[in-house]
mmJSON file of the N, C-alpha and C atoms, coordinates in Angstrom:
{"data_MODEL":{"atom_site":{
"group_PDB":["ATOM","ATOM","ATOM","ATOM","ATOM","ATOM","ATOM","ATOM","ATOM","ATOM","ATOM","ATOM","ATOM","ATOM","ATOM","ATOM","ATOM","ATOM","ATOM","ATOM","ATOM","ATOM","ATOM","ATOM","ATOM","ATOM","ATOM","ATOM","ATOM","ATOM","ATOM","ATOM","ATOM","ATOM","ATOM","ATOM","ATOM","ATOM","ATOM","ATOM","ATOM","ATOM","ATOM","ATOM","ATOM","ATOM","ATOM","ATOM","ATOM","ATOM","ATOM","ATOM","ATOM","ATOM","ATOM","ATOM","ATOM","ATOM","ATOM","ATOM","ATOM","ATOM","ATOM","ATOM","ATOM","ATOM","ATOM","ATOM","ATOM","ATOM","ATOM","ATOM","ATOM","ATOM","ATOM","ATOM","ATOM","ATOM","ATOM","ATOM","ATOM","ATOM","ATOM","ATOM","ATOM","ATOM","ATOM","ATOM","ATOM","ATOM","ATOM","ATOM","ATOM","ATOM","ATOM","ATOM","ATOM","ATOM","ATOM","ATOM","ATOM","ATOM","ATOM","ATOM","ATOM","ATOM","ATOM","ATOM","ATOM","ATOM","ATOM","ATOM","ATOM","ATOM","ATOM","ATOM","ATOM","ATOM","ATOM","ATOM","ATOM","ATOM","ATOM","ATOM","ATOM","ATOM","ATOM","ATOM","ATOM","ATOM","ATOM","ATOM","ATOM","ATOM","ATOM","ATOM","ATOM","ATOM","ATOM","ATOM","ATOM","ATOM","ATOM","ATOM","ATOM","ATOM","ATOM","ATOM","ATOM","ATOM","ATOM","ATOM","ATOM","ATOM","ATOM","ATOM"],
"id":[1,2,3,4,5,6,7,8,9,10,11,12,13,14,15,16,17,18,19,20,21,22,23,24,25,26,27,28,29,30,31,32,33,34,35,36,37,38,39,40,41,42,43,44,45,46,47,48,49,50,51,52,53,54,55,56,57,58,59,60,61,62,63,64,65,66,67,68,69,70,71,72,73,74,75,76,77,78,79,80,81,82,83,84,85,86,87,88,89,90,91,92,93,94,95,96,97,98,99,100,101,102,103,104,105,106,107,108,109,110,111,112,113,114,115,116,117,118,119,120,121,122,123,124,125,126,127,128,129,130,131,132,133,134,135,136,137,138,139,140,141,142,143,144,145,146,147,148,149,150,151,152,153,154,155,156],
"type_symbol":["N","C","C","N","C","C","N","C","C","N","C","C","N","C","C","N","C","C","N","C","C","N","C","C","N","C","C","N","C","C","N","C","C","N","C","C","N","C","C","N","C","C","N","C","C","N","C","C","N","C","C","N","C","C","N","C","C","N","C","C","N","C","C","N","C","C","N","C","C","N","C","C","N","C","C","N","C","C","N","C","C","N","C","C","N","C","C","N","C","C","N","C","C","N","C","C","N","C","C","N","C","C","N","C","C","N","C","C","N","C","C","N","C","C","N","C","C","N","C","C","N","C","C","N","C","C","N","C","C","N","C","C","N","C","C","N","C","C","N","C","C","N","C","C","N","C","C","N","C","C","N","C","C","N","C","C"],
"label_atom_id":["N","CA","C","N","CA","C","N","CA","C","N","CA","C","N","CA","C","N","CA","C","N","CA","C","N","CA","C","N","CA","C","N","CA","C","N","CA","C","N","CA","C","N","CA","C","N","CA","C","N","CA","C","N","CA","C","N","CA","C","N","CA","C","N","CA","C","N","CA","C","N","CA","C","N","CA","C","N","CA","C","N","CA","C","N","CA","C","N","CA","C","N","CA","C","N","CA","C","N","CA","C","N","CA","C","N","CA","C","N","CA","C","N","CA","C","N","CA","C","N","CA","C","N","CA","C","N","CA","C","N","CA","C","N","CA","C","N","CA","C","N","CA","C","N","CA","C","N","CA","C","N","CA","C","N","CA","C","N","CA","C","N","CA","C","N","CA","C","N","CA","C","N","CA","C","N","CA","C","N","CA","C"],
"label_alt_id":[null,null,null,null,null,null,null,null,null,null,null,null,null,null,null,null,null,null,null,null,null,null,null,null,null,null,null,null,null,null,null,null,null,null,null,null,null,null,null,null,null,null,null,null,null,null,null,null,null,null,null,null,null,null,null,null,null,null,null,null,null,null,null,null,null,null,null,null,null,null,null,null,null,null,null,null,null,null,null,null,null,null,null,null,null,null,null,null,null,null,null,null,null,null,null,null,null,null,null,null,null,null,null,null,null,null,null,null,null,null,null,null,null,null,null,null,null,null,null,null,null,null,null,null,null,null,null,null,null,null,null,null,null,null,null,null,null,null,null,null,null,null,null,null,null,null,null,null,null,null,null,null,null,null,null,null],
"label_comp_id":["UNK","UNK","UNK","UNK","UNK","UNK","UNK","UNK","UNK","UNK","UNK","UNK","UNK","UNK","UNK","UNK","UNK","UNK","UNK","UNK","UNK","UNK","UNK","UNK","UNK","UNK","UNK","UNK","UNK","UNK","UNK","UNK","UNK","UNK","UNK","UNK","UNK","UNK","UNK","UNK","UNK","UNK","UNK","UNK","UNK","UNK","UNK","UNK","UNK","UNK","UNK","UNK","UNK","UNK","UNK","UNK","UNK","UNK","UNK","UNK","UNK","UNK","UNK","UNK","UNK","UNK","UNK","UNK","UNK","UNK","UNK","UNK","UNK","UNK","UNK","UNK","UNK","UNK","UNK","UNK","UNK","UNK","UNK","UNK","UNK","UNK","UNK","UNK","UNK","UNK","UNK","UNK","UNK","UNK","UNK","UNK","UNK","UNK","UNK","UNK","UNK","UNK","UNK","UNK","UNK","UNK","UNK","UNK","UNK","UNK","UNK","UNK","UNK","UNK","UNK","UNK","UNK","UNK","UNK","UNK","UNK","UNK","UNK","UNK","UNK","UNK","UNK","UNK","UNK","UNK","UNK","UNK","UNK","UNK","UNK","UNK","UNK","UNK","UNK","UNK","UNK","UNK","UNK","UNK","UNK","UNK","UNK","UNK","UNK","UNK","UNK","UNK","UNK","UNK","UNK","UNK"],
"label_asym_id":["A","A","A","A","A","A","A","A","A","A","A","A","A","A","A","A","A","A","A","A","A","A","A","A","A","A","A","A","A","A","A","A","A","A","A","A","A","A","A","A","A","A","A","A","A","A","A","A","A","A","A","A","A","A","A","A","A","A","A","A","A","A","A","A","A","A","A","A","A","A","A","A","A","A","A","A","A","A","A","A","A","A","A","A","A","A","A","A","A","A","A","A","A","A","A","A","A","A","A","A","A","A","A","A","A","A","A","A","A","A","A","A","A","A","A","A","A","A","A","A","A","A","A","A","A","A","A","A","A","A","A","A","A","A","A","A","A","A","A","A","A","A","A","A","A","A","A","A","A","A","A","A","A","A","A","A"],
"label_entity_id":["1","1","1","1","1","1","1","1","1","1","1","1","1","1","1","1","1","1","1","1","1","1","1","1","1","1","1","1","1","1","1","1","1","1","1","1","1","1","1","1","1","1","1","1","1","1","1","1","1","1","1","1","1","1","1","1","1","1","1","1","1","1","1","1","1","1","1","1","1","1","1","1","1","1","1","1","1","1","1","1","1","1","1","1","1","1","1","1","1","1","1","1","1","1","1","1","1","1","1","1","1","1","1","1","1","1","1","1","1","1","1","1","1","1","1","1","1","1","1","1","1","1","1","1","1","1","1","1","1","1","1","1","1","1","1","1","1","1","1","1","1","1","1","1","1","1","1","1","1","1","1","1","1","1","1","1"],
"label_seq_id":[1,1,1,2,2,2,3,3,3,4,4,4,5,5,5,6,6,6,7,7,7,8,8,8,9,9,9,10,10,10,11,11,11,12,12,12,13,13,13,14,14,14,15,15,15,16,16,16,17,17,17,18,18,18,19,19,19,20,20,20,21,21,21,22,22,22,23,23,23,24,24,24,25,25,25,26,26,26,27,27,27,28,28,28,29,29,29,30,30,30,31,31,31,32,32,32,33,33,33,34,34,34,35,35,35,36,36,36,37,37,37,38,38,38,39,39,39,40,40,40,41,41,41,42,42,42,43,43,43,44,44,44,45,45,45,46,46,46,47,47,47,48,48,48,49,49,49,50,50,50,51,51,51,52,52,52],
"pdbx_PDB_ins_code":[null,null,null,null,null,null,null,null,null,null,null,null,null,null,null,null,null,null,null,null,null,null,null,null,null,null,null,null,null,null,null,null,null,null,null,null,null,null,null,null,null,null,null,null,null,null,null,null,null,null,null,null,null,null,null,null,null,null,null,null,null,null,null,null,null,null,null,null,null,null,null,null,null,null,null,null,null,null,null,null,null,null,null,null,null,null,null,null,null,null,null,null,null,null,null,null,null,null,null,null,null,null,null,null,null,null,null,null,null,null,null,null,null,null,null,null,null,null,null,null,null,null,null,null,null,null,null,null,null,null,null,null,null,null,null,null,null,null,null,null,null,null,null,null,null,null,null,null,null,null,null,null,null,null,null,null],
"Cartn_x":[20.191,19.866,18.895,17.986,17.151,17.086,17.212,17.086,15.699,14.92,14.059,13.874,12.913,13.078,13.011,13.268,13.586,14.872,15.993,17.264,17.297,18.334,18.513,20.157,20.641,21.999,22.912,23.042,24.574,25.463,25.609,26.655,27.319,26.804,27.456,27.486,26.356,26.647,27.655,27.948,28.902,30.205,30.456,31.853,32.332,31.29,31.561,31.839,31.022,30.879,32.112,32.698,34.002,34.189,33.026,33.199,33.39,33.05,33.318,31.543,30.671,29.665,28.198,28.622,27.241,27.754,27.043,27.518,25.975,26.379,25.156,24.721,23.764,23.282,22.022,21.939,20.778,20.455,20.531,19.919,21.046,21.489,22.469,21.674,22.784,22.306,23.553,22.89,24.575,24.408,25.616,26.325,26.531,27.143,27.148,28.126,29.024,30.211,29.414,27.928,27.521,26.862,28.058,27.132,26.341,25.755,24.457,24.85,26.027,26.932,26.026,25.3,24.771,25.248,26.66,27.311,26.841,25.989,25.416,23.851,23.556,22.194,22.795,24.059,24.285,24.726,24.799,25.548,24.587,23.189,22.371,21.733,21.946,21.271,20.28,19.358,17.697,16.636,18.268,16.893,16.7,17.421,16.476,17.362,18.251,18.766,17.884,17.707,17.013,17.062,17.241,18.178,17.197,15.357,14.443,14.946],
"Cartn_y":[-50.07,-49.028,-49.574,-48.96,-49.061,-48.169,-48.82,-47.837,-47.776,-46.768,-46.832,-46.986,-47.384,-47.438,-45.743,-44.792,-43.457,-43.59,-44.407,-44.694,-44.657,-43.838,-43.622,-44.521,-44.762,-45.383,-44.389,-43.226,-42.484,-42.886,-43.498,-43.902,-43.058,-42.039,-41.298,-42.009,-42.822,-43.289,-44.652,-44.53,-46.003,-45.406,-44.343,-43.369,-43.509,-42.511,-41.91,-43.101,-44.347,-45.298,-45.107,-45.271,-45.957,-46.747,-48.017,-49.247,-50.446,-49.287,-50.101,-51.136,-50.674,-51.759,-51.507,-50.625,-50.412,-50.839,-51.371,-51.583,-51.13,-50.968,-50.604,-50.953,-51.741,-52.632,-52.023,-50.99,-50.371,-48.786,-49.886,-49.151,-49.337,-49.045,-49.116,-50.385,-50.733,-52.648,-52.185,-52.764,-52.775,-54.43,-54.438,-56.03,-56.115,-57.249,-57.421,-56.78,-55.62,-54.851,-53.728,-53.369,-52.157,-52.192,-51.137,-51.143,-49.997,-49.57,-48.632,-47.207,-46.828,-45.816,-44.284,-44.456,-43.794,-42.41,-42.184,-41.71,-41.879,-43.272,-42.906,-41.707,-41.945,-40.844,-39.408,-38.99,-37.839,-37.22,-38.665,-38.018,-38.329,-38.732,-39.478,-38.157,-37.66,-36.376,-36.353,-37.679,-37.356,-37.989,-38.347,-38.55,-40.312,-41.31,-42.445,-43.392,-43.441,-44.081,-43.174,-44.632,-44.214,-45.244,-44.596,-45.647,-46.611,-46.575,-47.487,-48.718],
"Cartn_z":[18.65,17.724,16.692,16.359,15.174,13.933,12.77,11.726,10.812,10.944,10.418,8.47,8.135,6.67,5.881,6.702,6.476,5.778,6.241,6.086,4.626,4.089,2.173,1.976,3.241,2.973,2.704,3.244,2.722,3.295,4.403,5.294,6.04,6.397,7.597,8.766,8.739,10.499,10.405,9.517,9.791,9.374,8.638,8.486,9.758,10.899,11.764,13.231,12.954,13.625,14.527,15.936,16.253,16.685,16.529,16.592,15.687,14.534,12.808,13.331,13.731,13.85,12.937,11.436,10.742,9.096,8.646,7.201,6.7,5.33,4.887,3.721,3.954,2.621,1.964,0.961,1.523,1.88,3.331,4.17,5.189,6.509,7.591,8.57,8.942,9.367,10.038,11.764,13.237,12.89,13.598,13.802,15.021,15.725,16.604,17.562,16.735,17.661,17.932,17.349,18.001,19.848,20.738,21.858,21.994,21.209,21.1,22.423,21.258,22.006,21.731,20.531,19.579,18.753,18.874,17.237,16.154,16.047,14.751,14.445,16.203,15.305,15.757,15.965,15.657,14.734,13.851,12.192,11.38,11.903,10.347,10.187,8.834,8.232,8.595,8.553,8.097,9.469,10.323,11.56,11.956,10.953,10.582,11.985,12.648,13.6,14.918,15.602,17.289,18.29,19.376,20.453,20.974,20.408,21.417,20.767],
"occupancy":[1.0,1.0,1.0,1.0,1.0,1.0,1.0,1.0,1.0,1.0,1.0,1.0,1.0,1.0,1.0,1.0,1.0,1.0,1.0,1.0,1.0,1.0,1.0,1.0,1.0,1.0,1.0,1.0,1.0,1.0,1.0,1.0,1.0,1.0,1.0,1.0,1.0,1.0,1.0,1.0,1.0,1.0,1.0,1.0,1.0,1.0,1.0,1.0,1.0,1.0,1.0,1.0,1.0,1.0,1.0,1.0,1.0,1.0,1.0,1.0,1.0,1.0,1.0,1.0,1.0,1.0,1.0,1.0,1.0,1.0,1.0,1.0,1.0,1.0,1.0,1.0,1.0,1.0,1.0,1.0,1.0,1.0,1.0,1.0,1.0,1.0,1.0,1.0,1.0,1.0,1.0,1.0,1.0,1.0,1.0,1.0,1.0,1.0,1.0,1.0,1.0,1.0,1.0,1.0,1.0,1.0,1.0,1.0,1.0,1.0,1.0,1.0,1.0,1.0,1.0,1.0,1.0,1.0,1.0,1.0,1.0,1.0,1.0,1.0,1.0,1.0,1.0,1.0,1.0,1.0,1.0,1.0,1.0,1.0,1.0,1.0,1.0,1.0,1.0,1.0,1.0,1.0,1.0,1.0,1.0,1.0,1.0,1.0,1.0,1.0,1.0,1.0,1.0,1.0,1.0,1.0],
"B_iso_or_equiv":[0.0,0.0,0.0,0.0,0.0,0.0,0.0,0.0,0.0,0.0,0.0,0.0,0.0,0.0,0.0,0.0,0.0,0.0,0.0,0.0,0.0,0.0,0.0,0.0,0.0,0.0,0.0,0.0,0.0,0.0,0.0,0.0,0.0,0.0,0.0,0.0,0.0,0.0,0.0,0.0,0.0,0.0,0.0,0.0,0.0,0.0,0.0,0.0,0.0,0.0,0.0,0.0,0.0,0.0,0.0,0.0,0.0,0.0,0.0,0.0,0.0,0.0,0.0,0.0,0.0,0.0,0.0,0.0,0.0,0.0,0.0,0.0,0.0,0.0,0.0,0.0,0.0,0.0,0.0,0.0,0.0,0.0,0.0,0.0,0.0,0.0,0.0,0.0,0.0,0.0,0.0,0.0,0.0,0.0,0.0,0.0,0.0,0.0,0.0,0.0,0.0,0.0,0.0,0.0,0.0,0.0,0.0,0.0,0.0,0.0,0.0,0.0,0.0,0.0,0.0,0.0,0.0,0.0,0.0,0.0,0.0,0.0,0.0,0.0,0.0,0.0,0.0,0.0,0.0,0.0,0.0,0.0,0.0,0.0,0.0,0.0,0.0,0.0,0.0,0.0,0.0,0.0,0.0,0.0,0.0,0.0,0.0,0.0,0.0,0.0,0.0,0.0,0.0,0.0,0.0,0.0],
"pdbx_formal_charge":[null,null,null,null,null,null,null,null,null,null,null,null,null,null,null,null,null,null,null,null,null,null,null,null,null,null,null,null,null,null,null,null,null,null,null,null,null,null,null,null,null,null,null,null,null,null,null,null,null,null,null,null,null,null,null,null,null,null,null,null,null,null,null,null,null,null,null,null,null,null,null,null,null,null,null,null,null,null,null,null,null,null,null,null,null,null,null,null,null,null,null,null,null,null,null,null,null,null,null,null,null,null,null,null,null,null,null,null,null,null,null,null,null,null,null,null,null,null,null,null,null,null,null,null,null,null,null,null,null,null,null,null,null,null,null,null,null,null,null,null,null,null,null,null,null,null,null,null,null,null,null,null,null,null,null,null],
"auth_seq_id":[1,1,1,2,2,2,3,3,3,4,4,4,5,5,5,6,6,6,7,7,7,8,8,8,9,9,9,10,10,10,11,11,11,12,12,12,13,13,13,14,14,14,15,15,15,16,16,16,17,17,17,18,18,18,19,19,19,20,20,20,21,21,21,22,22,22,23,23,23,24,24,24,25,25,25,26,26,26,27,27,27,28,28,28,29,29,29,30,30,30,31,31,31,32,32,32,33,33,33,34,34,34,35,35,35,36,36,36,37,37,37,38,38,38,39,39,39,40,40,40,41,41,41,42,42,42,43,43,43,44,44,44,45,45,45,46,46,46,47,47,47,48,48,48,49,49,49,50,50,50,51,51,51,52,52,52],
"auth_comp_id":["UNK","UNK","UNK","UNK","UNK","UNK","UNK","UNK","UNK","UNK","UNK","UNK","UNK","UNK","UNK","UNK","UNK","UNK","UNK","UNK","UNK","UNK","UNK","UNK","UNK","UNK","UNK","UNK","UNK","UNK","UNK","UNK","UNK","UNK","UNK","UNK","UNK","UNK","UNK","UNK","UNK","UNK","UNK","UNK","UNK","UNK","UNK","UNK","UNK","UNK","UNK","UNK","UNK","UNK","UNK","UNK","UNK","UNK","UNK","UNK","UNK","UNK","UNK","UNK","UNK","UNK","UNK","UNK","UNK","UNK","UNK","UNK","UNK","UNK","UNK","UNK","UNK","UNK","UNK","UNK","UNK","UNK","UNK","UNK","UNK","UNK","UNK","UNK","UNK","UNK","UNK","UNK","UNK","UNK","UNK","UNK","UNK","UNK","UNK","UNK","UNK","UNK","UNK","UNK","UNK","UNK","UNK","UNK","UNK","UNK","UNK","UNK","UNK","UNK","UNK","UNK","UNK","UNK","UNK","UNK","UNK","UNK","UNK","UNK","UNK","UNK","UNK","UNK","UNK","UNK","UNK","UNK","UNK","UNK","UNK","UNK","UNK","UNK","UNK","UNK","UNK","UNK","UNK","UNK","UNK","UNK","UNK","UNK","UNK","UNK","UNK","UNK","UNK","UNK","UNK","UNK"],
"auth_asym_id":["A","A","A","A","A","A","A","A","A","A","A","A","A","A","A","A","A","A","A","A","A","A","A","A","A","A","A","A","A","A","A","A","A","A","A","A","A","A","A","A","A","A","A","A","A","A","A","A","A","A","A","A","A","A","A","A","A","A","A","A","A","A","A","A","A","A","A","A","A","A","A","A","A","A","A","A","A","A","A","A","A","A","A","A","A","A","A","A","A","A","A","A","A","A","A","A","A","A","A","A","A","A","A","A","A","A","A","A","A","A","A","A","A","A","A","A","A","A","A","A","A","A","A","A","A","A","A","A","A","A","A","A","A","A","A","A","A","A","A","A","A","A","A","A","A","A","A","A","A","A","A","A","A","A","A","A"],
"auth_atom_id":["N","CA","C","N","CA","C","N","CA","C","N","CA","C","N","CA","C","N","CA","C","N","CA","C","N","CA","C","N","CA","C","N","CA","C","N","CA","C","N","CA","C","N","CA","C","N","CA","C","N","CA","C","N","CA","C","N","CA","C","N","CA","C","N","CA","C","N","CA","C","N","CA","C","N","CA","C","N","CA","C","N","CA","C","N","CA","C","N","CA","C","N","CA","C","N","CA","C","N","CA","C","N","CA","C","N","CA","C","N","CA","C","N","CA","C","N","CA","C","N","CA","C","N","CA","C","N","CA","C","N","CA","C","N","CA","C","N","CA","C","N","CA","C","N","CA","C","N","CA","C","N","CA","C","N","CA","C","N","CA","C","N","CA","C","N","CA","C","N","CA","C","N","CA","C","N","CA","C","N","CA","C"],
"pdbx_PDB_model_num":[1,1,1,1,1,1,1,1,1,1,1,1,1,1,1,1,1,1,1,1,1,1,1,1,1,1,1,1,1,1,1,1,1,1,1,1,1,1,1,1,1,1,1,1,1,1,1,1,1,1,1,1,1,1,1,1,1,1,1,1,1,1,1,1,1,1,1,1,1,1,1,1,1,1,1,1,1,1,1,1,1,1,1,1,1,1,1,1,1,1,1,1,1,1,1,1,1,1,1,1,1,1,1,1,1,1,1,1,1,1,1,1,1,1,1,1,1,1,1,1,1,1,1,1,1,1,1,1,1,1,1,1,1,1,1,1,1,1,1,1,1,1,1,1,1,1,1,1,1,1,1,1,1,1,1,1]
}}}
């Protein structure tokens, strides 16, 4: 997953995460438990998570 610098940090995609694999410093940053299931770009308001 990539987060573009669109990213404002509300943390929906790491709420919604169910791998617990986004923290957000910022901006949303995966770790190494994300398997790019992509739950997170169905909760990011503004678009900024994408699976290339």
């Amino acid at each position: 997953m990539k987060v573009s610098m669109d990213c404002v940090g509300c943390g929906q995609c790491a709420a919604y995460c169910p791998y617990d694999a986004i923290m957000v410093f910022g901006r949303a940053v995966m770790n190494d438990k994300c398997i790019e299931c992509g739950t997170c770009i169905d909760y990011c308001p503004i678009s900024a998570i994408s699976g290339d």
